[in-house]
VEXGU-42889 format. One record per atom (N, C-alpha, C, O, CB): residue in one letter; x, y, z. Coordinates in steps of 0.05 Angstrom, whole numbers, plus 5000, padded with zeros to 4 digits. Glycine has a CB too. Example, Ala and Ser with C-alpha at 12.3 -4.5 7.8 and 13.67 -1.06 7.14 Angstrom:
<fitis>
A526448865156/A524649105156/A526449345156/A528549345169/A522649115181/S525749555142/S527349795143/S525850015157/S526850235161/S528249885114/
</fitis>
This chain:
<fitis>
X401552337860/X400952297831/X398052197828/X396452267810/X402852097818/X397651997851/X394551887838/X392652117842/X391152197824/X392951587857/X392852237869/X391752557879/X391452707845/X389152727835/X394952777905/X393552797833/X392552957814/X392152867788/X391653017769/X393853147813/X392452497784/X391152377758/X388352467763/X386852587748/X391452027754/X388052387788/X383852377792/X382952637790/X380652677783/X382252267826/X384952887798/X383453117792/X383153267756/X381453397743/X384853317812/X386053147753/X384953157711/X383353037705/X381753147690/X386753067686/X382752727713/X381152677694/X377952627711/X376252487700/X382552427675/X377452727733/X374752807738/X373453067728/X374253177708/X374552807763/X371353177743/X369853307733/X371053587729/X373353647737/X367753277745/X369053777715/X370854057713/X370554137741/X369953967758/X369754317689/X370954467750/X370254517772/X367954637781/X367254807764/X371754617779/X366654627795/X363054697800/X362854877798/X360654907787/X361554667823/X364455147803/X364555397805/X364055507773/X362155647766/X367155467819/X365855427760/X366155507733/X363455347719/X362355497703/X369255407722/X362155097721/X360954957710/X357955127721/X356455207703/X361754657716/X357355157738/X355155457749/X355155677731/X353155727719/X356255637778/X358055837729/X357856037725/X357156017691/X355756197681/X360056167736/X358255787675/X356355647645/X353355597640/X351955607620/X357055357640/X352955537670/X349955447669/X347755657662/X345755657648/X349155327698/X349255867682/X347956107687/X347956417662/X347056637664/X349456167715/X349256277644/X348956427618/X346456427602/X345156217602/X350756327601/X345356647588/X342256537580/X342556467549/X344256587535/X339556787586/X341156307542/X340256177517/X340656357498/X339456567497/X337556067515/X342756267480/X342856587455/X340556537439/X339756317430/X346156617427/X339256817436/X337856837421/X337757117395/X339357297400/X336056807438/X336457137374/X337157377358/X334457517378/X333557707364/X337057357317/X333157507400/X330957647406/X331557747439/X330657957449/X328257447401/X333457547451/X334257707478/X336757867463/X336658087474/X335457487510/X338657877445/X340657857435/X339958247417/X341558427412/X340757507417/X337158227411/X336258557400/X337958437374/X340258527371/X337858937421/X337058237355/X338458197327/X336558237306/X337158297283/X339657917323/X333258207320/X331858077298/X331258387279/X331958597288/X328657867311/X329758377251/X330058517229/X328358777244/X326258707254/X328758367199/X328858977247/X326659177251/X327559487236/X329559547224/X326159217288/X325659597242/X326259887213/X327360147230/X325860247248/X322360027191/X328860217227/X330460427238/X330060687226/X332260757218/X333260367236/X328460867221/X328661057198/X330361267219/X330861307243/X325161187181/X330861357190/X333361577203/X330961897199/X329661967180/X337561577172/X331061957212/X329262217211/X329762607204/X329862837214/X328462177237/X330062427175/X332062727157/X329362807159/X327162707163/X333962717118/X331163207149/X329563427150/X327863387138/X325863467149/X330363637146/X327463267109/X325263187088/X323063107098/X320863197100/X325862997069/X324462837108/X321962627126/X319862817153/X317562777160/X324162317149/X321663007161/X319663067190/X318263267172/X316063187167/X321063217225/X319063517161/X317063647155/X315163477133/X313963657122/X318163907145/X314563307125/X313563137106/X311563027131/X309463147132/X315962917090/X311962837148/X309962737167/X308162997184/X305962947195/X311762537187/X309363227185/X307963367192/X306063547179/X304163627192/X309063427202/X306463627151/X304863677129/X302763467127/X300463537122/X306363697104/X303363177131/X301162987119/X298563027141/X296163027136/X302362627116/X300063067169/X298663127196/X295763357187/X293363357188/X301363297223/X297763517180/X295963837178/X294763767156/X292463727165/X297664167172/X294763727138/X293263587112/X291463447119/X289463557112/X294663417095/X290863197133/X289463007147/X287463207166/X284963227164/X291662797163/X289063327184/X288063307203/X285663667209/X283763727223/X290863227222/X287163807188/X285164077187/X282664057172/X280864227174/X286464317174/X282563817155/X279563867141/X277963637153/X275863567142/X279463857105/X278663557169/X277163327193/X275363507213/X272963487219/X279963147216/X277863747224/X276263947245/X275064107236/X273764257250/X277464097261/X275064117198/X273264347196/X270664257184/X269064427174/X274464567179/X270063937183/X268063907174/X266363767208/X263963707209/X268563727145/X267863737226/X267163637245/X265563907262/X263263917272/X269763497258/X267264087261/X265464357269/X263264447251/X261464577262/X267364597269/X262864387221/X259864497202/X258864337212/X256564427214/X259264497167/X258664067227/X256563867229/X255063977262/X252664017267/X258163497228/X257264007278/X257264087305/X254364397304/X252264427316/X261264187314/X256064597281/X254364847282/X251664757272/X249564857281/X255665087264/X251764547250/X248464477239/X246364507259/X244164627259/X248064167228/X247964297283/X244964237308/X243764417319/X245064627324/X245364097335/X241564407324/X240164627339/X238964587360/X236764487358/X238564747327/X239864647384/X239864677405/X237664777426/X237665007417/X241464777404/X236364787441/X234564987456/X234864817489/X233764617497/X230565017439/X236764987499/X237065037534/X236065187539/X235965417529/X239265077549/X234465027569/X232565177586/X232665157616/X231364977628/X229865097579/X234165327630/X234565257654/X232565297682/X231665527685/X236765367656/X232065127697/X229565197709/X228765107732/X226664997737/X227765147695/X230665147746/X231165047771/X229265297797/X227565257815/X235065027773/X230465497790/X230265757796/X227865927800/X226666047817/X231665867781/X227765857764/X224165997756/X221865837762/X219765957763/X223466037721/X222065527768/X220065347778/X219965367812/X218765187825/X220865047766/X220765517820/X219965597857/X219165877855/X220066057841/X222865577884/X216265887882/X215766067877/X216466327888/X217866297908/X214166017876/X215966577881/X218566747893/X217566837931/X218767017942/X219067117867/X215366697947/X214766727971/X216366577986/X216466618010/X212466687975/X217966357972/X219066137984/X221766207993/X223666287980/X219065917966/X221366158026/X225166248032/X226565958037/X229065978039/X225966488067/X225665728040/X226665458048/X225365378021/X222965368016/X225565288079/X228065318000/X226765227975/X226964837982/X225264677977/X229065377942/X229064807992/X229364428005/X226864418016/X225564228006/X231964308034/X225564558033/X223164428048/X220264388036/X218464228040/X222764578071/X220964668015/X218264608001/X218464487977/X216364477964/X216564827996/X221064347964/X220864127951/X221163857962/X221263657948/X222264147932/X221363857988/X220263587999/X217563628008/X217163498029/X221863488023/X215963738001/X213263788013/X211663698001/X212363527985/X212464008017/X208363788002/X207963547982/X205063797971/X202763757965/X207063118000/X207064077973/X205864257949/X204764207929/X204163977935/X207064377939/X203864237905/X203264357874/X206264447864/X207364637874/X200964657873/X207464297843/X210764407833/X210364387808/X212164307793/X213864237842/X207764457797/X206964487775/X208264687762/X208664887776/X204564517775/X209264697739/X211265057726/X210864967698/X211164737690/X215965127735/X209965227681/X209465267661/X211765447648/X212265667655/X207065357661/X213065287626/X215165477605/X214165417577/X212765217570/X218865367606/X215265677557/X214865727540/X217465727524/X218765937529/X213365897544/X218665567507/X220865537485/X220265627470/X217765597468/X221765347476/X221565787450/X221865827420/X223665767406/X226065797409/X221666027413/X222265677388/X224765517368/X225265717351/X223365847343/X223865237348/X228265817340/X229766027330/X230465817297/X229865917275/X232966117355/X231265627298/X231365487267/X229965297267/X228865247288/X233865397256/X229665157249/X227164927244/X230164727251/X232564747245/X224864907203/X228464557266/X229364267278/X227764017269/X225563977279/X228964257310/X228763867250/X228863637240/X228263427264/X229563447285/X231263607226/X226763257261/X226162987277/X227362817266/X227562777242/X223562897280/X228562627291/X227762527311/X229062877324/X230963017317/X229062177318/X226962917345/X228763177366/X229363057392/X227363137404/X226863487375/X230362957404/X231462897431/X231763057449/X232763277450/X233362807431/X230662867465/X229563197488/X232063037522/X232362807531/X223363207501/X232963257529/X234463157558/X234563217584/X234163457583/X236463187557/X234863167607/X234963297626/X237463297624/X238863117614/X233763237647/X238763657642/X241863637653/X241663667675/X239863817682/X244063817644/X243263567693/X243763637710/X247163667721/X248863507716/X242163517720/X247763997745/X249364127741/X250564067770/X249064157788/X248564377730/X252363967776/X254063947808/X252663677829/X252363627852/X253464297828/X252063557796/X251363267819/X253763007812/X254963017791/X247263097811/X254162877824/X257462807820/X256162467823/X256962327842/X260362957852/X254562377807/X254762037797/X256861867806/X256461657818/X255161997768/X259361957798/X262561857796/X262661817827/X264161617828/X265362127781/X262161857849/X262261887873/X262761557876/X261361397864/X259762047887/X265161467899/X266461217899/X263360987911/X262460787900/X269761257924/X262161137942/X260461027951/X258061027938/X256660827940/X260361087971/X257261227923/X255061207899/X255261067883/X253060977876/X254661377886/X257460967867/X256660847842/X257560607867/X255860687883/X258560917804/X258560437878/X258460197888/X255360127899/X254759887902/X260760187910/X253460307905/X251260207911/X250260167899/X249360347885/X249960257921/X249659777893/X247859827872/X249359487871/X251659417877/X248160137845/X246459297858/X247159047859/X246558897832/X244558767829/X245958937880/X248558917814/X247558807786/X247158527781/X246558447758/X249458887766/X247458387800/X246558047799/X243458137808/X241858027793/X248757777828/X242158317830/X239358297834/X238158407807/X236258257800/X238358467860/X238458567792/X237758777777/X237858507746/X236858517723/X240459107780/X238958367755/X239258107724/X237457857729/X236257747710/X243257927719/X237257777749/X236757577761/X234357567786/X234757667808/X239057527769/X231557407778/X230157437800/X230457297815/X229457407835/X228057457799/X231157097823/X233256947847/X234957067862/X235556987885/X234956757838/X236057267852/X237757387872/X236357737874/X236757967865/X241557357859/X234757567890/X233157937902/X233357927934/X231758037948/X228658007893/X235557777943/X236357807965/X239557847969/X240957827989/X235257597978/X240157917938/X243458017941/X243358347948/X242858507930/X245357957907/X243558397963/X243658747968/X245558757988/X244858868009/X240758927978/X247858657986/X249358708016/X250758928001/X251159118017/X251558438034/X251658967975/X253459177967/X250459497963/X251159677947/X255759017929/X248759527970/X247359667972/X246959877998/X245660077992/X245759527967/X247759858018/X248059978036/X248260368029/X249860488014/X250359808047/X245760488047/X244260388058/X241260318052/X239760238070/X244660488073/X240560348027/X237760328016/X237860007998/X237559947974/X236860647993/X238459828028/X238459528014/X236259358030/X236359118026/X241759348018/X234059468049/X231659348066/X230259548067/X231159778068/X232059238093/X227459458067/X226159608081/X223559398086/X223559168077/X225759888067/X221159538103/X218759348109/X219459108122/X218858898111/X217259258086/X221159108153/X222358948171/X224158748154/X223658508152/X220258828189/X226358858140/X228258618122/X227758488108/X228458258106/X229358438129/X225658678088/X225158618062/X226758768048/X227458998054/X222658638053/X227358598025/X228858668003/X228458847987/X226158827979/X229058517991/X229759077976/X229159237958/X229759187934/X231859097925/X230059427963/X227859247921/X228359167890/X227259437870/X224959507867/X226258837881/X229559547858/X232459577855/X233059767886/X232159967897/X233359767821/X234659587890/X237159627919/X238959897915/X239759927893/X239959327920/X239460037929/X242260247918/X241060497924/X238660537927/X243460237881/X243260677926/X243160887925/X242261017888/X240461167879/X245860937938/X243460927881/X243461027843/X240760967840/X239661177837/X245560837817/X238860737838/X236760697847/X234760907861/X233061057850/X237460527860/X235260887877/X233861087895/X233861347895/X232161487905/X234461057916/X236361427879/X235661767868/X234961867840/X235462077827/X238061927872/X233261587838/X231961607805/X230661957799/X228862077811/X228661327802/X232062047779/X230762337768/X227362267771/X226162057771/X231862417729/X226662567775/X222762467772/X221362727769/X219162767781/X221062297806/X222462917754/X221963157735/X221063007717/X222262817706/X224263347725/X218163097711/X216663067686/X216063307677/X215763517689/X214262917687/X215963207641/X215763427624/X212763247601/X212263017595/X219663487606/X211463487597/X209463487573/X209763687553/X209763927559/X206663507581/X209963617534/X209963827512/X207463777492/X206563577482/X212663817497/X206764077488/X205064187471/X205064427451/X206064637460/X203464207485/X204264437432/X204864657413/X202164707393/X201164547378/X207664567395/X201464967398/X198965067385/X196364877391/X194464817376/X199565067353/X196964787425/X195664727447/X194764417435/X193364257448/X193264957456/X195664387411/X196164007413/X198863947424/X201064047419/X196063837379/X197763627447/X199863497466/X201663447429/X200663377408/X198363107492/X204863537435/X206763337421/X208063067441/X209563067460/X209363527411/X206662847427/X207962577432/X210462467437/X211862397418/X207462447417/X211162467462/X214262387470/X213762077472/X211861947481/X215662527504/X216262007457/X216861687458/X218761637474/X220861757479/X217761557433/X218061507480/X220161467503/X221061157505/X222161097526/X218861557534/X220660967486/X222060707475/X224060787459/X224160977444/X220260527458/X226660537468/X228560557453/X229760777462/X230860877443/X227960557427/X230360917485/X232061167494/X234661067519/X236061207534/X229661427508/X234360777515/X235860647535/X239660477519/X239560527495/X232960367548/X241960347524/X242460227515/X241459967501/X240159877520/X243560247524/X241159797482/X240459497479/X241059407489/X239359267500/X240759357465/X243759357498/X245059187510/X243959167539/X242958957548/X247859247507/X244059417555/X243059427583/X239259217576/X238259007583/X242759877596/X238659377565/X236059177564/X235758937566/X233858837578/X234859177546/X237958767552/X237558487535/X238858457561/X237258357576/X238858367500/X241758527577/X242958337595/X243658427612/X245258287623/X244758197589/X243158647623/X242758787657/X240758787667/X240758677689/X243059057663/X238358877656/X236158907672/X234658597662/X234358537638/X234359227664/X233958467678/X232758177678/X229358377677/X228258537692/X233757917714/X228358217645/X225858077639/X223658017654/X221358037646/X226257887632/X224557917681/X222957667696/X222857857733/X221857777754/X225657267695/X224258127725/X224958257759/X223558447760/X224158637746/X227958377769/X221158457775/X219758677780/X220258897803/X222558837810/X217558587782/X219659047814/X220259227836/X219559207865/X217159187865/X219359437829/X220159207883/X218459137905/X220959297927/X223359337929/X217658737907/X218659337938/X218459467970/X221059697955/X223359677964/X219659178008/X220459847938/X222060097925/X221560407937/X219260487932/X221160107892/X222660537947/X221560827954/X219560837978/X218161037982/X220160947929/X219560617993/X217360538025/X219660608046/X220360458064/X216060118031/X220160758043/X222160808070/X221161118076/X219961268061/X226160778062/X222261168107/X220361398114/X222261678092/X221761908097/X220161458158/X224061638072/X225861928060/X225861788027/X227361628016/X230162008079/X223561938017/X223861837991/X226062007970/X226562247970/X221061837979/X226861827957/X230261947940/X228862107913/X229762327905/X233161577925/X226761987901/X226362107871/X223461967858/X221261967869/X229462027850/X223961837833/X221861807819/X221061487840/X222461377857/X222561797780/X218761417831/X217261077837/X217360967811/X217161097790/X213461057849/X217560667814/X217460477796/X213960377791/X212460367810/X219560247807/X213360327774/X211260087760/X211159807778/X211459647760/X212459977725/X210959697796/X211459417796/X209959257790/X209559077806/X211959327815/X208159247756/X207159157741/X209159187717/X208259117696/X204659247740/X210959257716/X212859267690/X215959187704/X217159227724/X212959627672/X216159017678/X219058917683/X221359057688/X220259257681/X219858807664/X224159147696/X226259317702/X227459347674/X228159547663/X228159197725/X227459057663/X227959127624/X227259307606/X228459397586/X226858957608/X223159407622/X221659527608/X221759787620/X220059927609/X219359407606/X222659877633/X223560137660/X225860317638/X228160347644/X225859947700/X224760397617/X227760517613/X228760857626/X230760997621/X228160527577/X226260907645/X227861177650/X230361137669/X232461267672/X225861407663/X228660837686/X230660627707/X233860737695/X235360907703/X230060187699/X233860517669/X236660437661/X237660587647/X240060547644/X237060227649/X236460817633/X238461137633/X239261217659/X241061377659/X236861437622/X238361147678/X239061337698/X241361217711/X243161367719/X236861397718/X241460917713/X243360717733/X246060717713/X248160617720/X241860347739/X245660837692/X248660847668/X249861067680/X249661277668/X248160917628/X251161067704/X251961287716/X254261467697/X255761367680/X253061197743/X254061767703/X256361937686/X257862007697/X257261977720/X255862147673/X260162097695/X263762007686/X263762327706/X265662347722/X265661997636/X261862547706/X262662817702/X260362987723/X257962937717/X262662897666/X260463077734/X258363327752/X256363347744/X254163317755/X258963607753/X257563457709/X255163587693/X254163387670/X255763317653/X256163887677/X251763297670/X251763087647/X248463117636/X246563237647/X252762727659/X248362977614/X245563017600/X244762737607/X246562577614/X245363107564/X241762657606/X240862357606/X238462397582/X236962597580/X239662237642/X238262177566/X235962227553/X233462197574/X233062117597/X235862037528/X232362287557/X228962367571/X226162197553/X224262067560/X228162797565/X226862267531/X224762147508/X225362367481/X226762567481/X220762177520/X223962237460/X224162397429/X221762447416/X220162267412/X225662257407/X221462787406/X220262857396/X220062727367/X222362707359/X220563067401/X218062627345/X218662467326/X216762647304/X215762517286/X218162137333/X216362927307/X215663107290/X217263357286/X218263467305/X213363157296/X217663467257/X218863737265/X217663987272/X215464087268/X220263807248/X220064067286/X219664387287/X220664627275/X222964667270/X220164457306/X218464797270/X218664977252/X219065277271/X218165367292/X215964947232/X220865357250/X222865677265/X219865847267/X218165877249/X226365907235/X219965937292/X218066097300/X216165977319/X214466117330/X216766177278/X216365737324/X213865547339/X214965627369/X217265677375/X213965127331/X212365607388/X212165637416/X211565427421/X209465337412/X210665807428/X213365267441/X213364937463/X212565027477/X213765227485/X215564747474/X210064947490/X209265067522/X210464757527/X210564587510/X205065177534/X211364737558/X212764597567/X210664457600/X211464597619/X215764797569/X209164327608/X208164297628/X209864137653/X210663907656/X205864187619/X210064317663/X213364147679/X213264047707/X212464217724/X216264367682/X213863837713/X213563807746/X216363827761/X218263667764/X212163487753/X216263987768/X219064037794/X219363947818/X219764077839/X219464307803/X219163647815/X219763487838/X222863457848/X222963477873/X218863217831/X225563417834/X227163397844/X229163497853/X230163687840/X227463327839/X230563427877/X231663637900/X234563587884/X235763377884/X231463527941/X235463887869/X237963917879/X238664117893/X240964197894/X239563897862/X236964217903/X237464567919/X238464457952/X239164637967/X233264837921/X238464257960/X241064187983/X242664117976/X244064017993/X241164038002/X243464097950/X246964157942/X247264297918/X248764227900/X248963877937/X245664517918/X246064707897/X246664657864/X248164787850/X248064847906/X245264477859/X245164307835/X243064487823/X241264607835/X244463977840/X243664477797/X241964627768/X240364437757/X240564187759/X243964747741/X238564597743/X237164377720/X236064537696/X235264767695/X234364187732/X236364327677/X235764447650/X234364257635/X234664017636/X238364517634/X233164327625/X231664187597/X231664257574/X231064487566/X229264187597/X232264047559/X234664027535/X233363927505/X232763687502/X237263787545/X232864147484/X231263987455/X233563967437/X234864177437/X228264187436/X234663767422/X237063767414/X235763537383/X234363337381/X239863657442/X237563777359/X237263477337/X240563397344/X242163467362/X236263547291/X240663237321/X243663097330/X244963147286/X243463237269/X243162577349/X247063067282/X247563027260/X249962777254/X250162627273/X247963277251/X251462717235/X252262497235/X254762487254/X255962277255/X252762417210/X255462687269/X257862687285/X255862597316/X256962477334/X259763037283/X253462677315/X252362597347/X250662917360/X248763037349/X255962497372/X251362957373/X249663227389/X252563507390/X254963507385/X248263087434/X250763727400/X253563957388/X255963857401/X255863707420/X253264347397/X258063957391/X259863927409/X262463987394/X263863807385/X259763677422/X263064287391/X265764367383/X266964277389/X267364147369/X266764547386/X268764167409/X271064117411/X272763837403/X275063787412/X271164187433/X271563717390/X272663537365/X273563707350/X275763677342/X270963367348/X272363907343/X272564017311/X275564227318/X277364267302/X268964237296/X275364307342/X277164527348/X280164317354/X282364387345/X275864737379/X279964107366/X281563937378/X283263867350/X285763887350/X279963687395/X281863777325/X283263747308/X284563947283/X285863887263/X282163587302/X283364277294/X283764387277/X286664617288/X288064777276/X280964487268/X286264497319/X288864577332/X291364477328/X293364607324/X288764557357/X291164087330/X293763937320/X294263997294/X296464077286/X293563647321/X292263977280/X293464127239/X294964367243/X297264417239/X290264257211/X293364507252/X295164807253/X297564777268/X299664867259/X293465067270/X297664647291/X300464707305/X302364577282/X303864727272/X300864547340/X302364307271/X303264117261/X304664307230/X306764307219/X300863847260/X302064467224/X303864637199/X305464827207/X307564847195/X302364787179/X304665027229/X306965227242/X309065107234/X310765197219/X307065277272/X309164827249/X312264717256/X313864597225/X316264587220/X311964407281/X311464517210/X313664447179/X314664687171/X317064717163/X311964297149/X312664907172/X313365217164/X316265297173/X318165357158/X311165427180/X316165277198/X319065287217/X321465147211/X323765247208/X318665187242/X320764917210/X322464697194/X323464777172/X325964797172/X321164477187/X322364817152/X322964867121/X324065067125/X326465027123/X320864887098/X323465367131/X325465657133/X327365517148/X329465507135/X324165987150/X327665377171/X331965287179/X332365097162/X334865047165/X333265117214/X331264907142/X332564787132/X333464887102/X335164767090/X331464577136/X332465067094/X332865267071/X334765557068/X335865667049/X330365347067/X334465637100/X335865857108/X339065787130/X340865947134/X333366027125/X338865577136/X341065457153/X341265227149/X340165097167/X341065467179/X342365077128/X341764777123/X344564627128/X346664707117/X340464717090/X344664407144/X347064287150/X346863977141/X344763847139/X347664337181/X349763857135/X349863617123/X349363427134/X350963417153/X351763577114/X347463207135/X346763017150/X348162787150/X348962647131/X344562967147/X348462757178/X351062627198/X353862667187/X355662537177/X350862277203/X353362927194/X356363047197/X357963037226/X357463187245/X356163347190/X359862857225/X361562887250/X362063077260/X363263017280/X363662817251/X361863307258/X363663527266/X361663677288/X362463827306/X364763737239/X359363627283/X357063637310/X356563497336/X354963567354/X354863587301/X358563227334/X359363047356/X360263177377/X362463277371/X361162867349/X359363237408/X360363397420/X363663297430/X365263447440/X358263457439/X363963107425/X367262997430/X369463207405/X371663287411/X367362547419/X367863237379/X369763357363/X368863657361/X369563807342/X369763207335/X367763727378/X367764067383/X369764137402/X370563967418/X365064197395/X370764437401/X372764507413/X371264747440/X369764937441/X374964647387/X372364617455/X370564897481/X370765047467/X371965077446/X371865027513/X369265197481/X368765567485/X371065677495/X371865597517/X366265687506/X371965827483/X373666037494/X376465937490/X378166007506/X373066117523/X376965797474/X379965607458/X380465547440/X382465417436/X380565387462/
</fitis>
């Protein structure tokens, strides 16, 4: 008897008093209680959100394409026509230290409004590359105290017995160095070439206070030379170039024409064809572009949105003939596959 007074009136049993513990805190939010909107998605409602789609969304692509067709364009490719045709090793004699002097002639087909922005492209060179874009040391490039950070630079991070390179890197070191002069009715037109960089890169990547040193002294030079009388802030062909691109094929600004051009005008073009992409079969082009309020050409905004409108009305179109031509009662049981009867019974 005393045996089972003490077990009534002690504790419950641990097992059960666990398995209480181990319940979780009611809430209306683990619990899926709290208020939220459920729409039920009648025939009305979908073809309705999809009309508003096509409505919205077709006179977006068709004003996105008039802006796209406004720009006017002039590609010039010239990789090809700037070697001369005696040359059978085109790599050797653009590492050489020839005359790559080449003269082109543009015509402008519609009058181009200024500012004109002028670009280099280049075609099968791959930026995005894992060990390429890691070379490259943005604490040296901010900071003149740290012009001995180049360990992530490898291998154009010394030169001049373990001196420091400043700017360090590969990206660096294959600075573009095609120059262009333009002239028309044999007066030079004035390329600006301020302000063709990000702000931001100016004000807080490239350090103010970091000049260039021991840059392009190695016995295999990569591309253009730096100033090392001008700051890396003040370098902007530098910091277009180190904004590496996403894609093979990409444009970089170059500088802007800040006069217009009139339909019929001849650009003689004075061009220097210094840089090697002919050991990896890389293109080049030179690029006069106005822009308009969408940016530089580029259909495929305009097509992108004039495809979702259109598909989006097909489908209300579709919608409305079965819901007009075959229309069934909404939530009707008898569509429950539990209250259908097989086939063939």
């Amino acid at each position: 008897m005393a045996s089972s007074s003490a077990t009534a009136s002690g504790s419950a049993d641990p097992t059960s008093t666990r398995r209480i513990t181990k319940r979780p805190k009611y809430s209306k939010f683990t619990q899926q209680e709290l208020p939220a909107c459920k729409p039920i998605l009648t025939p009305r409602a979908v073809i309705s959100a999809f009309l508003l789609v096509s409505v919205v969304f077709v006179p977006i692509g068709v004003f996105s394409l008039m802006a796209s067709r406004k720009v006017v364009e002039i590609v010039r490719r010239y990789e090809s026509e700037c070697i001369p045709h005696d040359v059978q090793d085109k790599v050797k004699y653009i590492q050489s230290s020839a005359d790559k002097t080449c003269n082109l002639s543009l015509t402008v087909l519609k009058h181009m409004k200024s500012p004109i922005y002028v670009y280099y492209q280049l075609d099968n060179f791959y930026q995005n590359h894992r060990r390429y874009v890691k070379s490259r040391s943005d604490e040296q490039l901010r900071d003149r105290n740290k012009e001995s950070s180049t360990s992530t630079c490898k291998p154009e991070d010394v030169a001049n017995h373990n001196k420091p390179i400043v700017p360090c890197g590969l990206i660096a070191w294959s600075l573009f160095n095609d120059t262009y002069i333009f002239s028309r009715n044999n007066k030079n037109l004035t390329l600006n070439k301020k302000g063709i960089s990000w702000k931001s890169d100016r004000e807080h990547k490239f350090g103010k206070d970091v000049f260039p040193k021991n840059f392009q002294n190695n016995s295999i030079i990569g591309g253009a030379h730096l100033i090392e009388s001008i700051p890396l802030s003040e370098q902007e062909d530098l910091i277009v170039w180190m904004r590496t691109a996403a894609l093979p094929t990409f444009r970089k600004l170059y500088g802007k024409i800040e006069v217009d051009l009139n339909e019929g005008d001849t650009i003689n073009v004075l061009l220097k064809n210094n840089y090697n992409t002919y050991s990896f079969n890389g293109k080049k082009k030179l690029v006069l572009s106005t822009t308009s309020w969408l940016g530089g050409k580029n259909d495929f905004l305009g097509i992108a949105y004039l495809t979702v409108g259109g598909f989006c009305f097909v489908l209300a179109l579709a919608f409305t003939i079965v819901y007009f031509v075959k229309p069934r009662q909404l939530g009707d049981p008898s569509y429950l596959s539990w209250n259908r009867n097989p086939s063939g019974q």
